[in-house]
C-alpha positions as CSV (number, residue, x, y, z in Angstrom):
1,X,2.1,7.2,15.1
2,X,1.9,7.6,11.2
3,X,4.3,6.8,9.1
4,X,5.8,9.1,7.2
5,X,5.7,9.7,3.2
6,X,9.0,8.8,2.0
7,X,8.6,11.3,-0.7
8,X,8.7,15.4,-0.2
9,X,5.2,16.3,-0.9
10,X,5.6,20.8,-0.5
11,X,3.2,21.9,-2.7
12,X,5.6,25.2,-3.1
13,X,8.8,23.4,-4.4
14,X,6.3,21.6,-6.7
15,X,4.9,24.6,-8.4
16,X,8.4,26.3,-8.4
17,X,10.1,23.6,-10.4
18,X,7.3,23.2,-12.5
19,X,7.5,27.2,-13.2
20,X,11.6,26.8,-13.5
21,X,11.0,24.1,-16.3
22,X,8.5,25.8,-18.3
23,X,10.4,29.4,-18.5
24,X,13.6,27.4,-19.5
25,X,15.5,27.7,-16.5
26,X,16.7,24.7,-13.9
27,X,16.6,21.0,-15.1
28,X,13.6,19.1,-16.3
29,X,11.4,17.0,-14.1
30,X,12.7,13.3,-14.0
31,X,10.6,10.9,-15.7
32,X,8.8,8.4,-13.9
33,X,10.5,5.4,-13.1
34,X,9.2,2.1,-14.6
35,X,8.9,-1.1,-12.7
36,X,10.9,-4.1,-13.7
37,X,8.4,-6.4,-15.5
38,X,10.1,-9.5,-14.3
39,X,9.6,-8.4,-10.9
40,X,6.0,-7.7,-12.2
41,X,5.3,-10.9,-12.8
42,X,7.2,-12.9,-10.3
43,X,5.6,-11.0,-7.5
44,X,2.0,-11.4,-9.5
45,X,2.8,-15.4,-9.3
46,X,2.8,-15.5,-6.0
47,X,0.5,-13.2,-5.2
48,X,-2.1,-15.3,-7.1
49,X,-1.4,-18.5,-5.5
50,X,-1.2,-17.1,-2.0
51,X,-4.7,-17.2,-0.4
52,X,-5.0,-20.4,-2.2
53,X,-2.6,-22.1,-0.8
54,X,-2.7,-20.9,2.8
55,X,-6.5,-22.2,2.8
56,X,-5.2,-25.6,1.4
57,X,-2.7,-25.5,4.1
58,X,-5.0,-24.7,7.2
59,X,-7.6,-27.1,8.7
60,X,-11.4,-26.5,8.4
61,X,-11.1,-26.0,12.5
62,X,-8.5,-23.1,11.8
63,X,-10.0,-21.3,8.9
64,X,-13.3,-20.8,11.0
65,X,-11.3,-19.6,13.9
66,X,-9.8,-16.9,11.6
67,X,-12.9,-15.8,10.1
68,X,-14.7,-15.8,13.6
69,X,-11.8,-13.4,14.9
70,X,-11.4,-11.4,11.3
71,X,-15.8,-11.1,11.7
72,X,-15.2,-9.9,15.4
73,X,-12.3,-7.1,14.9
74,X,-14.4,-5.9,11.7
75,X,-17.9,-5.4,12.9
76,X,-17.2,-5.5,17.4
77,X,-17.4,-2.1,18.6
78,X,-15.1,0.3,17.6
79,X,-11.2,1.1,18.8
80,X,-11.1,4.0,21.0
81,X,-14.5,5.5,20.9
82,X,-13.8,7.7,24.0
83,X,-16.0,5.9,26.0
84,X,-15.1,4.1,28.8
């Protein structure tokens, strides 16, 4: 099942607000909301080093058994084809 967008996305309410705010009437848009640059940066760290340090932590054995599976899911035949 898909998830679902956690934001309203009606095309209608959308073009009637933005009718409200440029005849005067209703409240403004919000402005967008700006993300926290420490949070930025901390998640940025980590994000960097990640790969990195999950190759350095595996053995070569392990790696290759990844890759061989990661190789197989990406270019094996695909997920219900219809076929059977």
């Amino acid at each position: 099942m898909p998830k679902r967008s956690s934001k309203e996305a009606d095309p209608n309410r959308a073009a009637f607000a933005i009718l409200n705010e440029a005849i005067g009437e209703g409240e403004p848009a919000e402005p967008e909301r700006q993300k926290d640059p420490a949070a930025v940066s901390l998640g940025r760290r980590g994000g960097l080093k990640g790969g990195k340090a999950r190759a350095e932590a595996l053995s070569p054995e392990e790696r290759k058994r990844i890759a061989q599976e990661a190789a197989r899911k990406r270019w094996g035949p695909p997920k219900g084809d219809g076929v059977e």
